[in-house]
N, C-alpha and C positions, 0 to 999 in steps of 0.2 A: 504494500500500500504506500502511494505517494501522495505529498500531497505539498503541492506548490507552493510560496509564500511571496509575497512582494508587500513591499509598504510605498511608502511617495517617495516618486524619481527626486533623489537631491537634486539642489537647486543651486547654482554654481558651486557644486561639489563639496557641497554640505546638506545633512540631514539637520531639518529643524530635532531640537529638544523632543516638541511635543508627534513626532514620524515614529523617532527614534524608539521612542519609546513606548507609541501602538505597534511598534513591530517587536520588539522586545516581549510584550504583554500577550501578542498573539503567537509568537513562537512557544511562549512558555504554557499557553491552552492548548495549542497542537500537540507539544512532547506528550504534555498530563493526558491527554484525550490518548493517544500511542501507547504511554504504557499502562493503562488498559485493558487494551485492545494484546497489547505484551502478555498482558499475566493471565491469559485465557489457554495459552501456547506455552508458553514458557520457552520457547526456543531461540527468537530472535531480541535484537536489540533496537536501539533507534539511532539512527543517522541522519544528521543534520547537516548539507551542505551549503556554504553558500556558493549562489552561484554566478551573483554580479551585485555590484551595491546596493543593500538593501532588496536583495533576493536571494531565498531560500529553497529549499526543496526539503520538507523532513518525510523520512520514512520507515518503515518496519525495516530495519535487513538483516540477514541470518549471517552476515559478515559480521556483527557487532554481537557478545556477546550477551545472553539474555540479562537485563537490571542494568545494563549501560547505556548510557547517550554520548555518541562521537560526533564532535563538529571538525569539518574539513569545508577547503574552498577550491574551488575549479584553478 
């Protein structure tokens, strides 16, 4: 399970305070909503990638193990 993330395109290469921090807030509802969905399984973990500023991808994956969140970036 994947599941996209963006927040607001910075604006001359700055995230306002208040972006920063609905994206922070909603990344931290997608993990809690993940693990979950994790402890149903108990096999994989969650992977957090970013994948461009102020965008995300989090998902289940059976590369992390189960009760861990890994953040990586493209």
């Amino acid at each position: 399970m994947s599941i996209p993330l963006t927040s607001i395109p910075p604006a001359g290469g700055k995230i306002p305070t208040s972006a920063a921090d609905q994206a922070d807030m909603l990344l931290d509802l997608v993990v809690e909503e993940l693990r979950h969905l994790a402890r149903q399984d108990r096999s994989c973990g969650i992977l957090v990638t970013r994948t461009a500023p102020g965008r995300f991808c989090v998902e289940l994956s059976d590369q992390v193990p189960y009760g861990l969140t890994w953040e990586t970036g493209t």
